[in-house]
N, C-alpha and C positions, 0 to 999 in steps of 0.2 A: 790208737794214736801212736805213732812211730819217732820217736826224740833220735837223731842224728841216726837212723834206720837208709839204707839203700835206697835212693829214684829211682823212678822207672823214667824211660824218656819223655811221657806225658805228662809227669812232676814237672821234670827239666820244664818242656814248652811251656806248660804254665808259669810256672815261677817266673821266666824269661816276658811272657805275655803281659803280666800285671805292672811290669816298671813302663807300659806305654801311658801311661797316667801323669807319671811325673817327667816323663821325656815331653811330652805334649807341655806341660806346664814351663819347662826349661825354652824349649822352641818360642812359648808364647810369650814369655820374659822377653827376649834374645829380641825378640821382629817388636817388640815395644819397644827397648827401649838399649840394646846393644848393637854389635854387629859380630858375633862371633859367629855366627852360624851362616853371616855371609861369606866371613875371612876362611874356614873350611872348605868351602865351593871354591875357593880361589884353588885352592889345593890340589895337584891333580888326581893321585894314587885317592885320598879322601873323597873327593867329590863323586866316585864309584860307591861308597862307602854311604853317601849321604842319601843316595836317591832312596832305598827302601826309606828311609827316615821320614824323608820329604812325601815318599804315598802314606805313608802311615799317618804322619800328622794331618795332611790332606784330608786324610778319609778322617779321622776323627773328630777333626774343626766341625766338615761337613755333617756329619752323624750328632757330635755332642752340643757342637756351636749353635745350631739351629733349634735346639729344646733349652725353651726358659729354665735356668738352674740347672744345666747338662751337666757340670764338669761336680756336681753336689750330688747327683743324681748317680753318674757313673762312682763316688766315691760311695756313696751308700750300697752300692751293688756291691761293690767290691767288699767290701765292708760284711755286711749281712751274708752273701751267699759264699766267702772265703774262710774269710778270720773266724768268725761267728760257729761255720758248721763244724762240728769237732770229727765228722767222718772224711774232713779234705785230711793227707797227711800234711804232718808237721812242716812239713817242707816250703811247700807251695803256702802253706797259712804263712808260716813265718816271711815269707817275699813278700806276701803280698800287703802286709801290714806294716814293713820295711818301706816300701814302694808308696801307700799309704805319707805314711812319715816323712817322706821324700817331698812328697807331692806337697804335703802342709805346711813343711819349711820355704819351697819354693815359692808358693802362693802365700804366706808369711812375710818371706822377704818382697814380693811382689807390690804388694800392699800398703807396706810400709815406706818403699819408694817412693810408691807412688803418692803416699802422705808428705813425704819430704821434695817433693818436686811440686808441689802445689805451695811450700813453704817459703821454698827457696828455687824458685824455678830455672836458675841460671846455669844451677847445679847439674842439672843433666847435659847439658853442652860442653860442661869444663870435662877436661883431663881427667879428674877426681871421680866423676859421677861415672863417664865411660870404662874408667879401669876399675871403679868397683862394681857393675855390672858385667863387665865379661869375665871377674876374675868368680865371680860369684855363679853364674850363669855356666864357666867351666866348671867350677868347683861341683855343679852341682850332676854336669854329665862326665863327670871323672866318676861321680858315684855308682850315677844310673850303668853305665858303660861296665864298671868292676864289676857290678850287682849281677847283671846278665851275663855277663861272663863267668862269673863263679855260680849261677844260678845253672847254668849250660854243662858247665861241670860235674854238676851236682854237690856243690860244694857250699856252705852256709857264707854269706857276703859277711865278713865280720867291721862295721862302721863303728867308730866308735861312737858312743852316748845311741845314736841308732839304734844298734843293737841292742842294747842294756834295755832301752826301755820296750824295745820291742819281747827279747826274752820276758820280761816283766809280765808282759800280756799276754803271749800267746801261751800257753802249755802245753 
């Protein structure tokens, strides 16, 4: 096991790889029930920026969306054959349980919404409901975006409560 030890660049891709879990979940928030990931496309310099994004979730709607319980299933994989095995190094475990956490906050808040738009259904039309789902929906690919970036680096995403409970778990 290797605790803050040197990446090799296939750590790097991995670590990078595992945040497509909770970008997929941000995207899927976003086409419910925002519009931030259209206001991006308006952008020109970003909207170059967004196409891998757009095949990536592409591919994965298509790949995970068609298997009953897909995105339970991709989380158990990840789960079992990352965090779990103690011969991945530290590196890539700790992203990917990061990434994990990411993804269950999303799909948390997701849910939750979606219990208070059934309560008060107007709510998602106002002002209120739009600016706390894009400001949440960004909040959440400020993370994913850091994460990968300092993941590429080879450098640990330090999130706060995130992390804490991440260290907690992984050793």
């Amino acid at each position: 096991m290797t605790w803050r030890g040197n990446s090799t660049t296939l750590d790097r891709v991995f670590a990078c790889l595992v945040y497509a879990l909770p970008l997929a979940d941000a995207y899927r928030i976003d086409f419910r029930y925002g519009q931030v990931i259209g206001l991006l496309h308006a952008i020109p310099g970003v909207k170059l920026l967004m196409v891998p994004l757009d095949l990536l979730f592409g591919l994965y709607s298509s790949i995970v969306g068609q298997i009953p319980f897909g995105d339970f299933i991709a989380f158990m994989l990840i789960f079992a054959l990352e965090v779990s095995y103690e011969l991945i190094r530290h590196f890539v475990r700790l992203n990917a349980m990061q990434a994990i956490l990411v993804g269950i906050a999303l799909s948390l808040f997701s849910i939750l919404w979606q219990l208070i738009i059934n309560i008060v259904p107007f709510l998602s039309t106002t002002l209120i409901g739009s600016t706390l789902v894009s400001t949440l929906v960004l909040g959440g690919l400020a993370i994913i975006v850091y994460s990968i970036v300092q993941s590429a680096l080879g450098k640990y995403a330090e999130i706060p409560t995130i992390s804490d409970a991440v260290y907690m778990q992984v050793r």
